[in-house]
C-alpha positions as CSV (number, residue, x, y, z in Angstrom):
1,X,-1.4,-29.8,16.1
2,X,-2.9,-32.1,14.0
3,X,-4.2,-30.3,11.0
4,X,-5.4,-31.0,7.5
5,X,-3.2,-30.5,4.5
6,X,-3.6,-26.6,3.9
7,X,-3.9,-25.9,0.2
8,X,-6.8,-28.4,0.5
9,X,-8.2,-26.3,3.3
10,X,-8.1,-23.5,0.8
11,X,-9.4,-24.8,-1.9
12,X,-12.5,-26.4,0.0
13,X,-13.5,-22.8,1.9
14,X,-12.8,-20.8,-1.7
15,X,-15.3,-23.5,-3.2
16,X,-17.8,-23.6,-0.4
17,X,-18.2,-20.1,-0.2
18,X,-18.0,-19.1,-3.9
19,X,-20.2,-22.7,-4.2
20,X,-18.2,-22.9,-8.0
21,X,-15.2,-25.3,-8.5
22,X,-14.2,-23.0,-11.4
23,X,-14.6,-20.1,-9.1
24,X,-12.5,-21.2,-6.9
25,X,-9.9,-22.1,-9.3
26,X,-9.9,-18.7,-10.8
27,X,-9.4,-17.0,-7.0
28,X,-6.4,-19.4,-6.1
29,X,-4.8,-19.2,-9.5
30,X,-5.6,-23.1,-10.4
31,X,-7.3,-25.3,-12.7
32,X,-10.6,-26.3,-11.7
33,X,-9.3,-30.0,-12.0
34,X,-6.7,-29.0,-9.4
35,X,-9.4,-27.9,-7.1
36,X,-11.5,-31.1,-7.7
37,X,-8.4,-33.1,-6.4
38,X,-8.0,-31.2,-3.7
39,X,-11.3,-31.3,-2.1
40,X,-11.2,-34.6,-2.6
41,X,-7.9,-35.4,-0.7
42,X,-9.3,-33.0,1.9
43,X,-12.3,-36.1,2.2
44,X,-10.0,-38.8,1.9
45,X,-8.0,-37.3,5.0
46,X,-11.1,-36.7,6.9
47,X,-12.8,-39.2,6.1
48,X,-16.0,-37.3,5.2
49,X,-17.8,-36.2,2.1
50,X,-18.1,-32.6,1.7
51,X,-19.2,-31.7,-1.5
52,X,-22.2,-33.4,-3.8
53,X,-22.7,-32.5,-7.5
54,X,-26.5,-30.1,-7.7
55,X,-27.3,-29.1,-11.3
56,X,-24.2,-28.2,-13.4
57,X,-22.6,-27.0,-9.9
58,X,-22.1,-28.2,-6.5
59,X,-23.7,-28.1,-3.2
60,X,-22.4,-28.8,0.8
61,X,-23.3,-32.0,2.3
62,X,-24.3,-31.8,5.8
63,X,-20.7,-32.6,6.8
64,X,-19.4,-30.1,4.3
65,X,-21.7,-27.0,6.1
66,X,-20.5,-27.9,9.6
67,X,-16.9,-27.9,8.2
68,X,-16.9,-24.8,6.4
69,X,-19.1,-23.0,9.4
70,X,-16.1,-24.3,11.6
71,X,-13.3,-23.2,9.3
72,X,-14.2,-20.2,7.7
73,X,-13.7,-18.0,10.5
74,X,-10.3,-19.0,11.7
75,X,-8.7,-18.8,7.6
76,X,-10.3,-15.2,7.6
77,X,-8.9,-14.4,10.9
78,X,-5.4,-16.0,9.5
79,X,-5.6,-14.0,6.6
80,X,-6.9,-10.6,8.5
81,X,-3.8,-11.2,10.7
82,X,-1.5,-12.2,8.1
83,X,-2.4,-8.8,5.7
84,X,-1.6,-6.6,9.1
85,X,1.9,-8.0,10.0
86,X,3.0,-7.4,6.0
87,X,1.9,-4.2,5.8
88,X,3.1,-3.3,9.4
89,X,7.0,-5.2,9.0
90,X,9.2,-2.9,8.3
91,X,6.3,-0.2,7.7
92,X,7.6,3.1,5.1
93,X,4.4,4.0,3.8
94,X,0.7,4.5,5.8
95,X,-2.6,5.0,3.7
96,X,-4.4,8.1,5.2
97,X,-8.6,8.5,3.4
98,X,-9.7,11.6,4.3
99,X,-12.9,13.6,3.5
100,X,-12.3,16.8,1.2
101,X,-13.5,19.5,3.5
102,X,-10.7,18.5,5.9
103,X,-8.2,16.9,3.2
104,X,-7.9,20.8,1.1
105,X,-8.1,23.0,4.8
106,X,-6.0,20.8,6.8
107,X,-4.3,17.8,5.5
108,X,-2.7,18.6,2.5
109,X,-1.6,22.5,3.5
110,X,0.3,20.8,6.8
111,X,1.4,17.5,5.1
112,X,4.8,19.2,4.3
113,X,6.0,19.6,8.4
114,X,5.0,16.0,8.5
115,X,7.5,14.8,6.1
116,X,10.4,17.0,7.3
117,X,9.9,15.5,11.2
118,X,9.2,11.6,9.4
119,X,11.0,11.6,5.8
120,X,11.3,7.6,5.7
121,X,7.5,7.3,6.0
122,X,5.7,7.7,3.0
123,X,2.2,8.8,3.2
124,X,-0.1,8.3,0.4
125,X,-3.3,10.5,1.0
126,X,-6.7,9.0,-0.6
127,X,-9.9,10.9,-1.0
128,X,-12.7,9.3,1.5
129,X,-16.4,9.7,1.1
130,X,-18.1,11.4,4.2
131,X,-20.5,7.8,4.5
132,X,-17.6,5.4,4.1
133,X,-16.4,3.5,7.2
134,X,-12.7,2.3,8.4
135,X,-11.6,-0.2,6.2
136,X,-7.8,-1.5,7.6
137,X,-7.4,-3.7,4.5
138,X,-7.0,-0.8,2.8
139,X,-6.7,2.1,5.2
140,X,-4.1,2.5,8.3
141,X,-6.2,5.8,8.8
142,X,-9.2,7.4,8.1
143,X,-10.3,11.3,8.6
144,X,-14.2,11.3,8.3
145,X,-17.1,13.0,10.3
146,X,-18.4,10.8,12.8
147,X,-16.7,8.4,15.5
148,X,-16.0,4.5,14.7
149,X,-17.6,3.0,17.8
150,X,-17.3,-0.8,16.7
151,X,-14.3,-3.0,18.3
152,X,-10.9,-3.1,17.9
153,X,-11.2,1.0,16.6
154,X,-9.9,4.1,18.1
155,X,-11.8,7.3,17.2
156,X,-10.2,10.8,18.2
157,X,-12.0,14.1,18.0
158,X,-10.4,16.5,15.8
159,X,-13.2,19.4,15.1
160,X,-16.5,19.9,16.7
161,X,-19.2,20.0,13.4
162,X,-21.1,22.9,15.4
163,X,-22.2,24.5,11.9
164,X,-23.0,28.8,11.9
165,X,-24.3,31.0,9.2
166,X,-20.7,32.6,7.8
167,X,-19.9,35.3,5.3
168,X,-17.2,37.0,3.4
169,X,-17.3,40.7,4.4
170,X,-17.0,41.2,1.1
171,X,-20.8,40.1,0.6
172,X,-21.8,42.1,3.7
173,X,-20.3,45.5,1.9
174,X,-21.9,45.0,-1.7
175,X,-25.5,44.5,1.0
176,X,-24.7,47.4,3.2
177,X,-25.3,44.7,5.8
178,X,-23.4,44.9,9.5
179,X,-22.3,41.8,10.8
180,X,-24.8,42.4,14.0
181,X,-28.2,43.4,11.5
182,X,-28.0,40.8,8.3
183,X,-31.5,39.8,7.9
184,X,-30.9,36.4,6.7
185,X,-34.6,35.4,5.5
186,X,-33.5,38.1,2.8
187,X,-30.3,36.8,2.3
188,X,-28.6,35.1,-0.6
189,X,-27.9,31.6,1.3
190,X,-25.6,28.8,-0.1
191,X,-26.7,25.3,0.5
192,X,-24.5,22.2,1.6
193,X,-26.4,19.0,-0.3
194,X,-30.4,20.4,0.6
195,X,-32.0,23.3,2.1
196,X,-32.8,21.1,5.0
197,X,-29.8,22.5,6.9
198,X,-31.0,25.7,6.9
199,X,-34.2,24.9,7.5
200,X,-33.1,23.2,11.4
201,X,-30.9,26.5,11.5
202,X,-34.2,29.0,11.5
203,X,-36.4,26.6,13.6
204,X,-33.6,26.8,15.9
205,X,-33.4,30.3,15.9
206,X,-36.8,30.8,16.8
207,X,-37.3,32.6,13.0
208,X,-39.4,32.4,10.5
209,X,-37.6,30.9,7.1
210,X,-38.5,32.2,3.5
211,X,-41.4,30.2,2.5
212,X,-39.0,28.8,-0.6
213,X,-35.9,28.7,0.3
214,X,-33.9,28.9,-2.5
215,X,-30.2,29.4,-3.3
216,X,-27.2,27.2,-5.2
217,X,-26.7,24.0,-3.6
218,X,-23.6,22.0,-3.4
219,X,-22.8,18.7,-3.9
220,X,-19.4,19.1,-2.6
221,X,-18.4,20.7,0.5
222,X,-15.6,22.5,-0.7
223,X,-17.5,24.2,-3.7
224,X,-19.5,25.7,-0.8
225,X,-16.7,27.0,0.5
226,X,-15.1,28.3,-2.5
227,X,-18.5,29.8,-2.8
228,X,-19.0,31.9,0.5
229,X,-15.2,33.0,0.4
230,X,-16.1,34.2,-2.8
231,X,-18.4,36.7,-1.5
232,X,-21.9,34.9,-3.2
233,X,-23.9,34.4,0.2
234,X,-24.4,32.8,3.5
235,X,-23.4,29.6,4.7
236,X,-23.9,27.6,7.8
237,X,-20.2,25.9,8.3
238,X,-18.8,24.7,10.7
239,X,-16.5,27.0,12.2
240,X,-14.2,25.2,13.7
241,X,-12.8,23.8,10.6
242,X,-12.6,27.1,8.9
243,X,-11.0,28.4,12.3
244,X,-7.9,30.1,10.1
245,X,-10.7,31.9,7.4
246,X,-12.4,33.2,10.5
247,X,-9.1,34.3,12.5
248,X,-8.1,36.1,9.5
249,X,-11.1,37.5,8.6
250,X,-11.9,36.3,5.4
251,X,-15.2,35.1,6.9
252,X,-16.9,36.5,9.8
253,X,-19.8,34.5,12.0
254,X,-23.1,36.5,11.6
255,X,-24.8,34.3,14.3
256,X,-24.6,32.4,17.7
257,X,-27.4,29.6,17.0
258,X,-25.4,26.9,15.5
259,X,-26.5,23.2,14.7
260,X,-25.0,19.6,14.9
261,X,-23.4,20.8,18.1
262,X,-23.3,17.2,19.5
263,X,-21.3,15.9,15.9
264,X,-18.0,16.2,15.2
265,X,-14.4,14.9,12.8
266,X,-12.4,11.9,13.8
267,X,-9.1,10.4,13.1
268,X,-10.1,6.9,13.0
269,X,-7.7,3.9,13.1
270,X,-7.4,0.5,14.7
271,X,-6.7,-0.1,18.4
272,X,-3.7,-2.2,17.4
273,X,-2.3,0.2,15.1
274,X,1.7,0.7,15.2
275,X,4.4,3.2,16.0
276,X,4.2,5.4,12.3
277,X,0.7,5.4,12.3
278,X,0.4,7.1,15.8
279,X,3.2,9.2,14.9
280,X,1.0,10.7,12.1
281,X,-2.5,10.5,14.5
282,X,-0.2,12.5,16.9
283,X,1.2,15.0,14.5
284,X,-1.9,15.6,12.9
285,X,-4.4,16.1,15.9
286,X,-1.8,18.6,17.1
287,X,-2.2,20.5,13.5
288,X,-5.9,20.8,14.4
289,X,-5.4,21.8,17.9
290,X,-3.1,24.6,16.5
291,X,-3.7,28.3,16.8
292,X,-3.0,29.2,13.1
Protein backbone atom coordinates (compact mmCIF):
# COMPACT_ATOMS: atom_id res chain seq x y z
CA UNK A 1 0.00 0.00 0.00
CA UNK A 2 1.24 3.20 -0.75
CA UNK A 3 0.69 5.37 2.25
CA UNK A 4 1.91 8.64 3.61
CA UNK A 5 4.50 8.82 6.40
CA UNK A 6 2.32 8.21 9.61
CA UNK A 7 3.40 10.48 12.40
CA UNK A 8 2.63 13.22 9.76
CA UNK A 9 -0.78 11.65 9.28
CA UNK A 10 -1.10 12.27 12.95
CA UNK A 11 -0.07 15.30 13.44
CA UNK A 12 -2.10 16.81 10.39
CA UNK A 13 -5.80 15.13 11.71
CA UNK A 14 -4.82 16.22 15.58
CA UNK A 15 -4.23 19.88 14.00
CA UNK A 16 -7.24 19.84 11.63
CA UNK A 17 -9.50 18.79 14.05
CA UNK A 18 -8.23 20.71 17.16
CA UNK A 19 -7.61 23.62 14.19
CA UNK A 20 -4.40 24.62 16.87
CA UNK A 21 -0.72 23.72 16.03
CA UNK A 22 0.00 24.06 19.79
CA UNK A 23 -2.96 21.88 20.38
CA UNK A 24 -1.94 19.48 18.60
CA UNK A 25 1.45 19.45 20.00
CA UNK A 26 0.18 19.18 23.46
CA UNK A 27 -2.15 15.95 22.45
CA UNK A 28 0.87 14.04 20.68
CA UNK A 29 3.41 14.97 23.37
CA UNK A 30 5.43 17.41 20.75
CA UNK A 31 6.57 20.81 20.25
CA UNK A 32 4.43 22.87 18.22
CA UNK A 33 7.58 23.29 15.85
CA UNK A 34 7.60 19.55 15.48
CA UNK A 35 4.04 19.62 14.28
CA UNK A 36 4.72 22.58 11.92
CA UNK A 37 7.40 20.23 10.23
CA UNK A 38 5.39 17.61 10.03
CA UNK A 39 2.43 18.90 8.28
CA UNK A 40 4.60 20.31 6.10
CA UNK A 41 6.45 17.03 5.01
CA UNK A 42 2.93 15.66 4.86
CA UNK A 43 2.50 18.57 1.71
CA UNK A 44 5.73 18.05 0.35
CA UNK A 45 4.82 14.16 -0.06
CA UNK A 46 1.48 14.99 -1.39
CA UNK A 47 2.15 17.48 -3.11
CA UNK A 48 -0.76 19.70 -1.74
CA UNK A 49 -1.12 22.52 0.63
CA UNK A 50 -3.17 21.78 3.51
CA UNK A 51 -3.07 24.19 5.97
CA UNK A 52 -3.08 28.41 5.55
CA UNK A 53 -2.22 30.76 8.40
CA UNK A 54 -6.10 32.69 9.60
CA UNK A 55 -5.54 35.20 12.38
CA UNK A 56 -2.97 34.01 15.02
CA UNK A 57 -4.18 30.35 14.12
CA UNK A 58 -4.73 28.25 11.17
CA UNK A 59 -7.30 27.26 8.84
CA UNK A 60 -7.89 24.05 6.09
CA UNK A 61 -7.40 24.86 2.50
CA UNK A 62 -9.76 23.22 0.25
CA UNK A 63 -7.37 20.36 -0.26
CA UNK A 64 -6.71 20.17 3.50
CA UNK A 65 -10.86 19.63 4.27
CA UNK A 66 -11.17 16.93 1.58
CA UNK A 67 -8.02 15.21 3.16
CA UNK A 68 -8.94 15.33 6.71
CA UNK A 69 -12.92 14.37 5.68
CA UNK A 70 -11.10 11.32 3.91
CA UNK A 71 -8.75 10.50 6.79
CA UNK A 72 -10.30 11.07 9.86
CA UNK A 73 -12.54 8.25 9.82
CA UNK A 74 -10.21 5.39 9.06
CA UNK A 75 -7.35 6.80 12.06
CA UNK A 76 -10.48 6.77 14.44
CA UNK A 77 -11.53 3.42 13.32
CA UNK A 78 -7.51 2.34 13.66
CA UNK A 79 -7.47 3.66 17.00
CA UNK A 80 -11.17 2.20 18.02
CA UNK A 81 -9.77 -1.09 16.88
CA UNK A 82 -6.41 -0.76 18.16
CA UNK A 83 -7.84 0.21 22.12
CA UNK A 84 -10.09 -3.18 21.72
CA UNK A 85 -7.33 -5.73 20.86
CA UNK A 86 -5.05 -4.18 24.04
CA UNK A 87 -7.52 -4.37 26.34
CA UNK A 88 -8.87 -7.78 25.00
CA UNK A 89 -4.99 -9.63 24.60
CA UNK A 90 -4.44 -11.47 27.29
CA UNK A 91 -7.68 -9.97 29.11
CA UNK A 92 -7.45 -10.33 33.44
CA UNK A 93 -9.60 -7.58 34.25
CA UNK A 94 -13.31 -6.46 32.69
CA UNK A 95 -14.94 -3.01 33.66
CA UNK A 96 -18.63 -3.71 34.70
CA UNK A 97 -20.83 0.27 35.28
CA UNK A 98 -23.83 -0.61 36.81
CA UNK A 99 -26.71 1.45 38.14
CA UNK A 100 -27.09 1.41 42.14
CA UNK A 101 -30.46 -0.07 42.47
CA UNK A 102 -29.13 -3.24 40.77
CA UNK A 103 -25.27 -2.77 41.76
CA UNK A 104 -26.29 -2.96 46.10
CA UNK A 105 -29.37 -5.84 45.37
CA UNK A 106 -27.61 -7.82 42.92
CA UNK A 107 -24.15 -7.19 41.82
CA UNK A 108 -22.12 -6.70 44.66
CA UNK A 109 -24.08 -9.42 47.15
CA UNK A 110 -23.29 -12.21 44.19
CA UNK A 111 -19.88 -10.83 43.01
CA UNK A 112 -18.20 -13.32 45.51
CA UNK A 113 -19.41 -16.88 43.49
CA UNK A 114 -18.16 -15.04 40.43
CA UNK A 115 -14.68 -14.84 41.53
CA UNK A 116 -14.51 -18.37 43.11
CA UNK A 117 -15.75 -19.99 39.40
CA UNK A 118 -13.20 -17.13 37.48
CA UNK A 119 -10.31 -16.05 40.04
CA UNK A 120 -7.79 -14.89 37.23
CA UNK A 121 -10.31 -12.30 36.01
CA UNK A 122 -10.41 -9.28 37.81
CA UNK A 123 -13.59 -7.35 37.83
CA UNK A 124 -13.54 -3.80 38.76
CA UNK A 125 -17.23 -2.63 39.37
CA UNK A 126 -18.04 1.27 38.51
CA UNK A 127 -21.10 3.16 39.56
CA UNK A 128 -23.24 4.05 36.21
CA UNK A 129 -25.84 6.73 36.01
CA UNK A 130 -29.33 5.40 35.00
CA UNK A 131 -29.10 8.16 31.65
CA UNK A 132 -25.53 7.10 30.67
CA UNK A 133 -25.08 4.97 27.56
CA UNK A 134 -22.36 2.05 26.64
CA UNK A 135 -19.19 3.48 26.33
CA UNK A 136 -16.55 0.41 25.26
CA UNK A 137 -13.64 2.81 25.63
CA UNK A 138 -14.19 2.65 28.95
CA UNK A 139 -16.72 -0.12 29.76
CA UNK A 140 -16.63 -4.00 28.64
CA UNK A 141 -20.16 -4.00 30.33
CA UNK A 142 -22.84 -1.92 31.40
CA UNK A 143 -25.93 -2.81 33.77
CA UNK A 144 -28.48 0.10 33.13
CA UNK A 145 -32.42 0.33 32.54
CA UNK A 146 -33.20 0.38 29.07
CA UNK A 147 -31.89 -1.63 25.97
CA UNK A 148 -28.83 -0.34 23.65
CA UNK A 149 -30.54 -0.68 20.28
CA UNK A 150 -27.61 1.09 18.14
CA UNK A 151 -25.07 -1.31 16.08
CA UNK A 152 -22.51 -3.37 17.03
CA UNK A 153 -24.40 -3.79 20.80
CA UNK A 154 -25.98 -6.62 22.43
CA UNK A 155 -28.66 -5.78 25.05
CA UNK A 156 -30.00 -8.74 27.38
CA UNK A 157 -33.06 -8.53 29.64
CA UNK A 158 -32.27 -9.02 33.18
CA UNK A 159 -35.58 -7.58 35.19
CA UNK A 160 -38.86 -6.41 33.92
CA UNK A 161 -39.15 -2.51 35.48
CA UNK A 162 -43.07 -3.40 35.95
CA UNK A 163 -43.13 -1.00 39.16
CA UNK A 164 -46.10 -1.86 42.23
CA UNK A 165 -46.98 0.00 45.30
CA UNK A 166 -44.87 -2.14 48.17
CA UNK A 167 -44.71 -2.06 51.91
CA UNK A 168 -42.92 -3.34 54.98
CA UNK A 169 -45.56 -5.14 57.05
CA UNK A 170 -44.12 -3.41 59.61
CA UNK A 171 -45.80 -0.06 58.27
CA UNK A 172 -49.13 -1.99 57.65
CA UNK A 173 -49.17 -3.08 61.60
CA UNK A 174 -48.30 0.48 63.14
CA UNK A 175 -51.75 1.53 60.40
CA UNK A 176 -53.89 -1.42 61.33
CA UNK A 177 -53.90 -1.71 57.55
CA UNK A 178 -54.47 -5.43 55.82
CA UNK A 179 -52.50 -6.01 52.82
CA UNK A 180 -56.04 -6.45 50.83
CA UNK A 181 -57.82 -2.90 52.43
CA UNK A 182 -54.69 -0.09 52.50
CA UNK A 183 -56.39 2.94 51.31
CA UNK A 184 -53.52 4.41 49.62
CA UNK A 185 -54.88 8.07 48.91
CA UNK A 186 -54.38 8.09 52.80
CA UNK A 187 -51.23 6.62 52.80
CA UNK A 188 -47.84 7.87 53.73
CA UNK A 189 -46.18 7.32 50.02
CA UNK A 190 -42.34 7.53 49.27
CA UNK A 191 -41.44 9.08 46.01
CA UNK A 192 -38.68 7.95 43.41
CA UNK A 193 -37.28 11.51 41.89
CA UNK A 194 -41.24 13.25 41.48
CA UNK A 195 -44.63 12.48 42.44
CA UNK A 196 -45.24 11.97 38.81
CA UNK A 197 -44.89 8.24 39.25
CA UNK A 198 -47.54 7.91 41.47
CA UNK A 199 -49.55 10.08 39.79
CA UNK A 200 -49.61 7.40 36.30
CA UNK A 201 -50.04 4.69 39.11
CA UNK A 202 -53.71 6.19 40.42
CA UNK A 203 -54.82 7.22 36.75
CA UNK A 204 -54.07 3.75 36.10
CA UNK A 205 -55.90 2.37 38.77
CA UNK A 206 -58.93 4.10 37.85
CA UNK A 207 -58.55 6.21 41.52
CA UNK A 208 -58.70 9.36 42.49
CA UNK A 209 -55.11 10.72 43.81
CA UNK A 210 -54.88 13.15 46.92
CA UNK A 211 -55.22 16.50 45.50
CA UNK A 212 -51.37 17.27 46.89
CA UNK A 213 -49.57 14.57 46.80
CA UNK A 214 -47.03 14.85 49.14
CA UNK A 215 -44.41 12.62 50.76
CA UNK A 216 -40.24 12.45 50.90
CA UNK A 217 -38.77 12.12 47.60
CA UNK A 218 -35.64 10.46 46.58
CA UNK A 219 -33.00 11.36 44.64
CA UNK A 220 -31.48 8.01 44.82
CA UNK A 221 -33.13 4.82 44.23
CA UNK A 222 -31.66 3.02 46.94
CA UNK A 223 -32.56 5.67 49.69
CA UNK A 224 -36.10 4.74 48.59
CA UNK A 225 -35.56 1.51 49.35
CA UNK A 226 -33.82 1.85 52.55
CA UNK A 227 -36.88 3.96 53.12
CA UNK A 228 -39.90 1.46 52.50
CA UNK A 229 -37.93 -1.47 54.18
CA UNK A 230 -37.72 0.73 56.99
CA UNK A 231 -41.36 0.69 57.52
CA UNK A 232 -41.95 4.87 56.53
CA UNK A 233 -44.50 4.26 53.65
CA UNK A 234 -45.47 3.08 50.20
CA UNK A 235 -43.49 2.70 47.30
CA UNK A 236 -44.19 1.81 43.76
CA UNK A 237 -40.87 -0.57 42.90
CA UNK A 238 -40.34 -2.62 40.78
CA UNK A 239 -40.79 -6.01 41.99
CA UNK A 240 -38.88 -7.98 40.21
CA UNK A 241 -35.74 -6.49 41.36
CA UNK A 242 -36.64 -6.71 44.95
CA UNK A 243 -37.88 -10.35 44.14
CA UNK A 244 -35.71 -11.72 47.41
CA UNK A 245 -37.40 -8.69 49.91
CA UNK A 246 -40.74 -9.83 48.56
CA UNK A 247 -39.98 -13.79 48.83
CA UNK A 248 -38.94 -13.25 52.24
CA UNK A 249 -41.45 -11.02 53.27
CA UNK A 250 -39.78 -8.05 54.23
CA UNK A 251 -42.09 -6.31 51.72
CA UNK A 252 -45.34 -7.36 50.62
CA UNK A 253 -47.22 -6.12 47.13
CA UNK A 254 -50.41 -4.17 48.19
CA UNK A 255 -51.58 -3.94 44.53
CA UNK A 256 -51.92 -5.54 40.96
CA UNK A 257 -51.89 -2.26 38.75
CA UNK A 258 -48.29 -1.82 38.09
CA UNK A 259 -46.65 0.72 35.55
CA UNK A 260 -43.62 0.76 33.05
CA UNK A 261 -44.65 -2.79 32.26
CA UNK A 262 -43.19 -2.57 28.72
CA UNK A 263 -39.49 -1.24 30.43
CA UNK A 264 -37.02 -3.22 31.75
CA UNK A 265 -32.72 -3.79 33.06
CA UNK A 266 -30.15 -4.81 30.54
CA UNK A 267 -26.78 -6.17 30.51
CA UNK A 268 -25.40 -4.26 27.75
CA UNK A 269 -22.11 -4.95 25.86
CA UNK A 270 -20.61 -5.05 22.39
CA UNK A 271 -21.57 -7.63 19.81
CA UNK A 272 -17.86 -8.44 19.44
CA UNK A 273 -17.15 -8.78 22.95
CA UNK A 274 -14.77 -11.78 24.07
CA UNK A 275 -14.74 -15.01 26.06
CA UNK A 276 -14.42 -13.32 29.99
CA UNK A 277 -16.79 -10.86 29.21
CA UNK A 278 -19.60 -13.40 28.31
CA UNK A 279 -18.47 -15.51 30.97
CA UNK A 280 -19.54 -12.69 33.38
CA UNK A 281 -22.86 -11.68 31.07
CA UNK A 282 -23.57 -15.47 31.54
CA UNK A 283 -22.93 -15.85 35.20
CA UNK A 284 -24.63 -12.86 36.03
CA UNK A 285 -28.01 -13.13 33.98
CA UNK A 286 -28.19 -16.53 35.63
CA UNK A 287 -27.94 -14.68 39.25
CA UNK A 288 -31.03 -12.68 38.14
CA UNK A 289 -32.84 -15.55 36.80
CA UNK A 290 -32.25 -17.27 40.20
CA UNK A 291 -34.87 -18.33 42.74
CA UNK A 292 -33.22 -16.76 45.92
Amino acid sequence: MHLPPLNALRAFEATARLMSLSKAGDELHVTHAAISHQIKHLETWLGRKLLQKSGRGVALTTAGSEYYLAISGSLAAIAHATGNMRRDHDMRSITVGCIPSIASRWLVPALPSFQENDPALDVRIVYARAEERFDDESLDVLITMGEDLSGGRESRLLFSRRNQPVASIHYLAKRNWGVDDVPLAAADLLHDESVEGWKEWFRKAGLSAPEHIRGPIFQDFNMLATAVIAGHGIALCPVEVFRREIDRGDLVILSDVATAENQGYYVITNSWAKKPVRRFIDWFTNECRSPG
